[in-house]
C-alpha positions in Angstrom: 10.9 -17.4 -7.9 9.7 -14.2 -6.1 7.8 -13.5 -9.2 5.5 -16.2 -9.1 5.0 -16.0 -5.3 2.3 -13.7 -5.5 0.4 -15.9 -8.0 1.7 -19.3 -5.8 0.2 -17.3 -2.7 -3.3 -16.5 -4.3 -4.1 -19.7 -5.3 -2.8 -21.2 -2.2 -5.0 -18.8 -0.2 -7.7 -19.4 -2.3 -8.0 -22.9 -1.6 -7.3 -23.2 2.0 -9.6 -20.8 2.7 -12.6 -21.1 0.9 -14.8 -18.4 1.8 -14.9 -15.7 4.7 -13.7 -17.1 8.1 -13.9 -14.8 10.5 -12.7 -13.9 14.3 -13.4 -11.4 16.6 -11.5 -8.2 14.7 -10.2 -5.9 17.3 -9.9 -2.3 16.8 -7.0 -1.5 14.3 -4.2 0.2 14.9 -3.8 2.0 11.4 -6.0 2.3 8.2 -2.8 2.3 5.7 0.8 1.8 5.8 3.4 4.0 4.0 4.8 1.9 0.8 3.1 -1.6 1.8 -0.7 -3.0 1.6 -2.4 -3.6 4.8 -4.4 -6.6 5.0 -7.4 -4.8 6.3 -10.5 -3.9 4.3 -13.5 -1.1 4.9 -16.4 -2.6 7.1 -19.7 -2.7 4.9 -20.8 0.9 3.9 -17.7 3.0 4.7 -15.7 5.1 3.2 -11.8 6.2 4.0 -10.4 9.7 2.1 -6.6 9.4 1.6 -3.8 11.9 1.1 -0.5 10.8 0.9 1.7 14.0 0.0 5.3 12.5 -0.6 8.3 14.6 -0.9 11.7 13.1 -2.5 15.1 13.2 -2.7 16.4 11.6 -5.7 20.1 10.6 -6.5 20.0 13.6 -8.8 17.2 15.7 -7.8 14.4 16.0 -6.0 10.3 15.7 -6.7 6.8 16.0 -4.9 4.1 13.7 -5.6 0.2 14.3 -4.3 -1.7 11.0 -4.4 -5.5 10.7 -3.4 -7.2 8.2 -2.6 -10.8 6.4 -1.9 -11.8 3.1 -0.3 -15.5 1.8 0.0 -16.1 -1.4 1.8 -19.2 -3.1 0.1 -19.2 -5.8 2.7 -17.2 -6.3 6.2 -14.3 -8.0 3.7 -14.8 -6.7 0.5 -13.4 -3.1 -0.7 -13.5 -1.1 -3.8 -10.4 1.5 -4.2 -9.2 4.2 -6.4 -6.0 5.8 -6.2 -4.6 9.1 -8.0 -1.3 11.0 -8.7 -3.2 13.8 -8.9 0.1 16.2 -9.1 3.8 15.3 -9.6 6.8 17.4 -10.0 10.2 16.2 -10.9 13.6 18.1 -11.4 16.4 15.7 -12.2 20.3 18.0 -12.3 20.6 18.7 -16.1 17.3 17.5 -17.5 14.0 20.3 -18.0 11.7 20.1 -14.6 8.6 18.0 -15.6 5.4 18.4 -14.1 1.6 17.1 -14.8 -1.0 14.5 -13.3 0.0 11.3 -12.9 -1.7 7.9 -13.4 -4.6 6.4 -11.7 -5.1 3.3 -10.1 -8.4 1.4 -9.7 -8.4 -2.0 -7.4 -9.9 -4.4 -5.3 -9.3 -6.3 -1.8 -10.9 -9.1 0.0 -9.9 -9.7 3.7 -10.1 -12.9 6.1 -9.6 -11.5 9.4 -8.4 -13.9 12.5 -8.8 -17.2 10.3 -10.8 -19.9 12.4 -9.9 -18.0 15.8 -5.8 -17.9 15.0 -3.7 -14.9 15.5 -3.2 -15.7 11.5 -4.9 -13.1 8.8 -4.7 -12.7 5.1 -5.8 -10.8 2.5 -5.9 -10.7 -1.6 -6.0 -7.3 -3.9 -5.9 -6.5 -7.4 -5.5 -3.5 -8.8 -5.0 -1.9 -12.7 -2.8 1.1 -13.6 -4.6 3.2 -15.8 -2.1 5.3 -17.7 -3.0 9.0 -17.2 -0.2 11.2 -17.2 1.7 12.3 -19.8 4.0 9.8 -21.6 7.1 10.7 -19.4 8.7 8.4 -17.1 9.6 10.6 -14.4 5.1 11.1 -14.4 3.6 7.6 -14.9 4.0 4.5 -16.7 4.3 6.2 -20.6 0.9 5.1 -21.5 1.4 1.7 -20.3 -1.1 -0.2 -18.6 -0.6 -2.5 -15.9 -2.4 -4.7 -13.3 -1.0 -5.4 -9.9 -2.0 -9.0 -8.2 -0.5 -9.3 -4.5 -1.6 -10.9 -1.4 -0.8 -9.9 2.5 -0.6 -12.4 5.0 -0.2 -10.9 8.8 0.2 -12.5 12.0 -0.5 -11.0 15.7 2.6 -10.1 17.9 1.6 -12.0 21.2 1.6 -9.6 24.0 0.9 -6.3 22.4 -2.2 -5.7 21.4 -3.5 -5.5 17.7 0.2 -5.0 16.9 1.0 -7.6 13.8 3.7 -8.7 11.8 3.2 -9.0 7.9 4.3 -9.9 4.6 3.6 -8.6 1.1 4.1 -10.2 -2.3 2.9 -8.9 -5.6 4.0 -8.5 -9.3 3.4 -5.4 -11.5 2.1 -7.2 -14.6 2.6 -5.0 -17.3 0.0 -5.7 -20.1 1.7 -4.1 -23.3 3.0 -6.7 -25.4 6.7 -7.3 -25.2 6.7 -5.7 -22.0 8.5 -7.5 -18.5 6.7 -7.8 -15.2 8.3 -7.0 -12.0 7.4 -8.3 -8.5 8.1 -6.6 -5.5 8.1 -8.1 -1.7 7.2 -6.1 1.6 7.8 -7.1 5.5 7.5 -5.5 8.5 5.5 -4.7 11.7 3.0 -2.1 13.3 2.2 -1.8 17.0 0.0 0.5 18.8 1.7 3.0 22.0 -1.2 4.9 23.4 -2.9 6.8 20.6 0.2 6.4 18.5 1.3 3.3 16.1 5.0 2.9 15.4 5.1 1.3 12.1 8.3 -0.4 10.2 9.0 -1.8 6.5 11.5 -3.3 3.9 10.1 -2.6 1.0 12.0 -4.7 -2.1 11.5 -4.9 -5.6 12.8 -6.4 -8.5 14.3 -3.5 -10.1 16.5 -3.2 -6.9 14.6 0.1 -5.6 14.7 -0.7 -2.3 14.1 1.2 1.0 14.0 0.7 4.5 10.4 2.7 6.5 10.2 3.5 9.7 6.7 6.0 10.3 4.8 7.3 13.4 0.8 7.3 12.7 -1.2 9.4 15.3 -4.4 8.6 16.5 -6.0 12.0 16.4 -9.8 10.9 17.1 -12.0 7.9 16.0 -11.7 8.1 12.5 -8.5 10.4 11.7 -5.5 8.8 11.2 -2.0 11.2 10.4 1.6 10.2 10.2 4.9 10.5 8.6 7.0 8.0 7.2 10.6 8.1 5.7 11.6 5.6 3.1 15.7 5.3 3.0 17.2 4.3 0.0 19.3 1.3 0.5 21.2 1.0 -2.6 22.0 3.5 -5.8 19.0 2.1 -7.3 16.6 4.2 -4.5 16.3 7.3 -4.4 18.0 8.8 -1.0 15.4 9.4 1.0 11.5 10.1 0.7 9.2 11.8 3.5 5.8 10.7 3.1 2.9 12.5 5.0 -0.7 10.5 5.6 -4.0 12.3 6.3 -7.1 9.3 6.6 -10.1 9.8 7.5 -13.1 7.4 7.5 -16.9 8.0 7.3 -20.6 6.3 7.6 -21.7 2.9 8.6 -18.9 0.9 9.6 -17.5 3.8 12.4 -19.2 3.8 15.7 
């Protein structure tokens, strides 16, 4: 079941990999994809600034969220990250607008780039939802904490350089008692065309919200990545549509 997979993948990884194998990493296309996890981390000693502004059109409604976001690679594998809805606005047809800080989210990833020289890389994350906003649905989790396991495997599209394909499987444990977890499975591709990086997801979950993401990420410079990406809904379950805007920037050590 899909909800195990992420727990069947870890160990799995775990074991065949031992340790850090790594290959020749070539320059990457993008730092973050729109509703997916990459399996890139920070190189030692850098740090990437996120925003992720993210405008939506619900069934019934509509919404704006602001996340922010840090990364800080403590070795050329291993990240620490912290996430924020710093500001979220919801107006549903009928119901009183609601508006606040949402919840925050604190994690970890560990990469294996290029295993032993294949076109084959991988990653592992875990991250905890620290329940922040007020206890609404429509702003967080209503005080309900939750850690996120997942793992990315991706594999290099031959012929197009740094372009990849990947897959992502997690599950939202959610660690109040009596409470269900829910896994959720990603897939796509990203390729690089010049200084730009066409990007495409299917983004499932287990609560049937469900969206298909095509985005555009622009290489402004060395160490400035901006895009747009618009999640579809694919079934009454998703909202109809969502545009989400990405401004990354990375500093120090590992940028040269």
């Amino acid at each position: 079941m899909l909800r195990l997979s992420s727990i069947t993948l870890a160990i799995g990884l775990m074991s065949a990999l031992g340790g850090p194998v790594l290959g020749d990493e070539p320059n990457q296309p993008l730092q973050e994809l729109f509703q997916s996890e990459v399996v890139f981390s920070q190189d030692a000693g850098e740090t990437q600034i996120t925003l992720l502004p993210r405008f939506v059109q619900h069934r019934d409604g509509s919404g704006e969220v602001m996340p922010f976001g840090f990364e800080y690679g403590f070795t050329d594998s291993w990240q620490l990250e912290a996430d924020w809805d710093s500001y979220i606005r919801d107006n549903r047809n009928g119901l009183p607008g609601a508006q606040g800080i949402g919840d925050a989210d604190l994690g970890t990833r560990y990469s294996w780039m290029h295993i032993d020289g294949t076109p084959v890389s991988a990653a592992l994350g875990f991250n905890v939802n620290a329940p922040l906003a007020q206890k609404n649905p429509r702003l967080g989790e209503e005080s309900q904490w939750q850690a996120q396991p997942y793992g990315v495997v991706a594999l290099d599209i031959p012929h197009w350089d740094t372009a990849q394909m990947f897959s992502n499987i997690g599950d939202n444990w959610n660690l109040n008692r009596g409470s269900g977890n829910a896994w959720y499975a990603n897939f796509g591709f990203y390729g690089p065309i010049g200084q730009f990086t066409v990007t495409g997801e299917l983004n499932l979950t287990q609560e049937k919200d469900d969206y298909v993401t095509p985005g555009l990420i622009w290489r402004a410079r060395e160490n400035l990545f901006i895009g747009v990406g618009v999640p579809v809904g694919l079934n009454n379950f998703s909202d109809r549509y969502r545009v989400i805007l990405s401004f990354i920037e990375e500093f120090g050590d590992g940028n040269g």
